[in-house]
C-alpha positions as CSV (number, residue, x, y, z in Angstrom):
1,X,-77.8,-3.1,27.8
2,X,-77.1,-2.7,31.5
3,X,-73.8,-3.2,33.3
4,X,-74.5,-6.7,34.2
5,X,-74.6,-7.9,30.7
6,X,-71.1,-6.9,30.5
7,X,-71.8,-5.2,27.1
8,X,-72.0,-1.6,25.9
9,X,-75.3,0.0,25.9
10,X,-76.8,-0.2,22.4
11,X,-77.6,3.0,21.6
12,X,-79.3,3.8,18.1
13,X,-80.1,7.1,16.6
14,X,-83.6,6.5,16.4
15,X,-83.3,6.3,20.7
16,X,-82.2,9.6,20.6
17,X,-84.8,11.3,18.8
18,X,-88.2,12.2,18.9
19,X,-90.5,9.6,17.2
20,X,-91.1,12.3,14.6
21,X,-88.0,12.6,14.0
22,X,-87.3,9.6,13.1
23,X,-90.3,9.2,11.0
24,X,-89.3,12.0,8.7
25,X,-85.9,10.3,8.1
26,X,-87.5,7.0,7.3
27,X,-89.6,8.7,5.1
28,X,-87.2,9.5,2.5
29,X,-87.0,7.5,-0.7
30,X,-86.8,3.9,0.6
31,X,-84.8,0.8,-0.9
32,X,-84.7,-2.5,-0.5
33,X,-81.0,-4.5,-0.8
34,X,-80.4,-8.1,-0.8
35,X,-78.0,-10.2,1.3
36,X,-74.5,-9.7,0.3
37,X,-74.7,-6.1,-1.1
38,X,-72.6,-2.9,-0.8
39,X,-74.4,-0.1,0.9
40,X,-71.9,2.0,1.4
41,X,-68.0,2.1,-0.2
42,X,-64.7,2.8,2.0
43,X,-63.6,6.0,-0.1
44,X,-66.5,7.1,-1.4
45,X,-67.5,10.8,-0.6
46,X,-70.4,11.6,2.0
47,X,-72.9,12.3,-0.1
48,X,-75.9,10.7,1.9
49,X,-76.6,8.6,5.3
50,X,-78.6,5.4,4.9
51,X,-81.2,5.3,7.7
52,X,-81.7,1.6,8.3
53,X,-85.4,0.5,8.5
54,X,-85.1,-3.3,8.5
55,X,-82.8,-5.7,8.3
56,X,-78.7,-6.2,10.0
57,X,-75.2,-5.0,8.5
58,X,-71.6,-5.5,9.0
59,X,-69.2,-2.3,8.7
60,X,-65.5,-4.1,7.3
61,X,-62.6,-1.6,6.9
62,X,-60.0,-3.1,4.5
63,X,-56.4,-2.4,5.3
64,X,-53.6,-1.0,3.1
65,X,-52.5,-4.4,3.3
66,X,-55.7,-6.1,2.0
67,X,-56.6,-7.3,5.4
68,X,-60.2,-6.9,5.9
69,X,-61.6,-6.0,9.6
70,X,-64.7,-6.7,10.7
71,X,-65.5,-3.5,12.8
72,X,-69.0,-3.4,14.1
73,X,-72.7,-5.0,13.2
74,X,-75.6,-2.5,12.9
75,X,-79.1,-3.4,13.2
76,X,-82.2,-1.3,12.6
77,X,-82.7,2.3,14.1
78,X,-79.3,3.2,12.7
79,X,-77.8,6.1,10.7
80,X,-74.9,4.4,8.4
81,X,-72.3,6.7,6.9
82,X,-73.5,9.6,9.0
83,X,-69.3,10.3,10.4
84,X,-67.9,11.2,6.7
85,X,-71.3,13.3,6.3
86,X,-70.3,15.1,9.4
87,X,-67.1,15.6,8.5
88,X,-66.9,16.3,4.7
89,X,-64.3,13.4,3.9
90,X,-64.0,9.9,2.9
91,X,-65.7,6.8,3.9
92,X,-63.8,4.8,6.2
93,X,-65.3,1.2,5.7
94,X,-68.0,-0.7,3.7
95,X,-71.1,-1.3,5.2
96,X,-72.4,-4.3,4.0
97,X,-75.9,-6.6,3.9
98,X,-75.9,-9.6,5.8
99,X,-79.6,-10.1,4.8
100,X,-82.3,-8.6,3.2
101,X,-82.5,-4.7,4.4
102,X,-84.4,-1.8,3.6
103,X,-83.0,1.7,4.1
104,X,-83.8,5.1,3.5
105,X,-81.7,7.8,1.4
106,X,-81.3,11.4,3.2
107,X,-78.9,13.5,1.4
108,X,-75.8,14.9,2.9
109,X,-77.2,18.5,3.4
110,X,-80.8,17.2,4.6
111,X,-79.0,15.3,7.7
112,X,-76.8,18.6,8.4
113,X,-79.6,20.2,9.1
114,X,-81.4,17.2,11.2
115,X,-78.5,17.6,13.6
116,X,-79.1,20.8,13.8
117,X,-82.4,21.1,14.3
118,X,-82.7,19.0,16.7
119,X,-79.8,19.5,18.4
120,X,-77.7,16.2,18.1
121,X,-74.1,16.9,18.0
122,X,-73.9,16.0,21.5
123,X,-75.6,12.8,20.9
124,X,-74.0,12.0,18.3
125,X,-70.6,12.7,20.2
126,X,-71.6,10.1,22.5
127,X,-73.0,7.6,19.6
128,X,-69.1,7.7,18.4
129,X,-67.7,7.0,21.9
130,X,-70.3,4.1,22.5
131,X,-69.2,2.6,19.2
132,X,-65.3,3.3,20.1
133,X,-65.8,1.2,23.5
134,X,-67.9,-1.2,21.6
135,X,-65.2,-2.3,19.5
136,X,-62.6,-2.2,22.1
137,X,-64.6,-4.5,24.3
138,X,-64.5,-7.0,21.5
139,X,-61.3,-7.3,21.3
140,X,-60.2,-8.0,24.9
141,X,-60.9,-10.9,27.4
142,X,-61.2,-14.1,27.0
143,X,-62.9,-15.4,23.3
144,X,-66.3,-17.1,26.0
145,X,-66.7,-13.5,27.0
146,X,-66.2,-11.5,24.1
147,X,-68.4,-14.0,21.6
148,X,-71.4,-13.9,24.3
149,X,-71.3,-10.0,24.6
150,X,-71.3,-9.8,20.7
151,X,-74.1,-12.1,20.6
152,X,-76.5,-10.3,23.3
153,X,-75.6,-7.3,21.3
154,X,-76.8,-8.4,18.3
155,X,-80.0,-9.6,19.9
156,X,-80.4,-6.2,21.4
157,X,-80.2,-3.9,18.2
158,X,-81.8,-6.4,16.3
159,X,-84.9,-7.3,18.4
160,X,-84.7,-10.7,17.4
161,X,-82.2,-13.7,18.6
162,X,-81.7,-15.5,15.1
163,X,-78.8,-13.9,13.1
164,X,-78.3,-14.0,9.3
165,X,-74.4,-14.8,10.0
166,X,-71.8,-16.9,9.8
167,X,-69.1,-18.5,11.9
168,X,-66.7,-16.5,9.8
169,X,-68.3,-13.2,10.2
170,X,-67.9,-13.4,14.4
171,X,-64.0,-15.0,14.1
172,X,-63.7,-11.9,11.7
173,X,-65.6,-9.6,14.3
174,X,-64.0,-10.6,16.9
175,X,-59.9,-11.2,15.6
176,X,-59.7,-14.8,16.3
177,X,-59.8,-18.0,13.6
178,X,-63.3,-19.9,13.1
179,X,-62.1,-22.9,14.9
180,X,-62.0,-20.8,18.2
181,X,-65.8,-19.2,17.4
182,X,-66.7,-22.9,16.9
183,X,-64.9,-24.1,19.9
184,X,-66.7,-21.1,22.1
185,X,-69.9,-22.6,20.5
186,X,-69.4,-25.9,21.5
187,X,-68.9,-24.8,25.2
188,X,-71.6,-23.0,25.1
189,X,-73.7,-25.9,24.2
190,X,-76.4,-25.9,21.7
191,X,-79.1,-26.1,23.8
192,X,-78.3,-22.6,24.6
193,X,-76.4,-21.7,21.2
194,X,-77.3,-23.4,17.9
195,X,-74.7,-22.6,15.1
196,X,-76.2,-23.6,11.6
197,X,-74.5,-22.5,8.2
198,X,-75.5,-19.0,8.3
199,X,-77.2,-18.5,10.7
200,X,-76.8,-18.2,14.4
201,X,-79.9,-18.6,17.1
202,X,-79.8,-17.6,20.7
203,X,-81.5,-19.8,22.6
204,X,-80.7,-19.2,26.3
205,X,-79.9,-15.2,26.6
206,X,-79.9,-15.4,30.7
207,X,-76.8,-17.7,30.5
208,X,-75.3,-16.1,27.9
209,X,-75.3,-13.1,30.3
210,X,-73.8,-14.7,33.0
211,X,-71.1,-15.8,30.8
212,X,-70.5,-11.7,29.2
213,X,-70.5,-10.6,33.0
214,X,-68.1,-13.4,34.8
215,X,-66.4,-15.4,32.0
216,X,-67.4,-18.5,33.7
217,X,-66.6,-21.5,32.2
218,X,-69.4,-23.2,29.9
219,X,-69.8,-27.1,30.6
């Protein structure tokens, strides 16, 4: 996404790969998950990255307290699990379905040696920074600015501008309660927003950028 937009450039692993490469991943043995479904576990060894072929997740890390944080949304093009892989430990969050997905399973070793091959440690360097600003950018500025970058986010790694999510999920995403995601909303207007029980539709994405890049103020 460019400057402008005032959001972070959504890179995905398939971008920075060869279209073969990509293909081979994706053609590992696929499955198909439902809405609602645990993909990957926090705490669960690396033993495979998910290579997501359709569909939209949620990463949430849950704290020693109990307190569940809403870290990140991944659409498809994406390698899921792909840091405790790297590194030989733990998973550090769930990544959970937020509708129907398919993925593909490529064992631990297997994606070593994709990196490797093709040379991605660089990349993938970079993927982890992109993600670090990402999340940082979410939570600062004012709630207008930080709910319209998330949404043009999820429009660009998703292709698409309807969202199989909630109200919660983006108060959760974005550390504030519902009332102020439904509040944003509301300024926003649904003529360029429409908010229905799960499931969230971009209507107007030029505004939307206006309001990422200047926080102006929604009538």
């Amino acid at each position: 996404m460019s400057e402008q937009s005032g959001a972070a450039p959504a890179y995905v692993l398939r971008d920075l790969v060869p279209p073969e490469a990509w293909a081979a991943l994706a053609n590992h043995p696929r499955r198909p998950h439902p809405a609602g479904e645990i993909l990957l576990r926090q705490g669960d060894s690396g033993t495979h990255v998910c290579a997501l072929l359709r569909g939209m997740v949620k990463v949430v890390r849950t704290d020693a307290d109990g307190r569940e944080r809403l870290l990140a949304f991944r659409g498809p093009g994406e390698v899921l699990g792909e840091m405790a892989v790297q590194a030989g430990g733990l998973r550090l969050a769930d990544v959970r379905t937020l509708g129907v997905c398919e993925v593909a399973i490529v064992p631990a070793d297997t994606f070593r040696r994709f990196v490797k091959e093709y040379d991605l440690a660089t990349q993938l360097a970079a993927y982890a920074v992109n993600r670090l600003w990402e999340q940082t950018q979410v939570s600062e500025g004012a709630i207008d600015q930080r709910l319209a970058a998330t949404l043009l986010r999820l429009a660009e790694i998703c292709g698409v501008h309807t969202f199989s999510l909630t109200r919660e999920d983006l108060a959760q995403h974005l550390g504030v309660g519902r009332n102020s995601v439904t509040k944003a909303l509301t300024r926003f207007g649904a003529q360029r927003v429409r908010a229905e029980r799960a499931l969230i539709r971009v209507l107007d994405a030029p505004y939307l950028r206006e309001i990422a890049a200047h926080c102006v103020s929604a009538p």
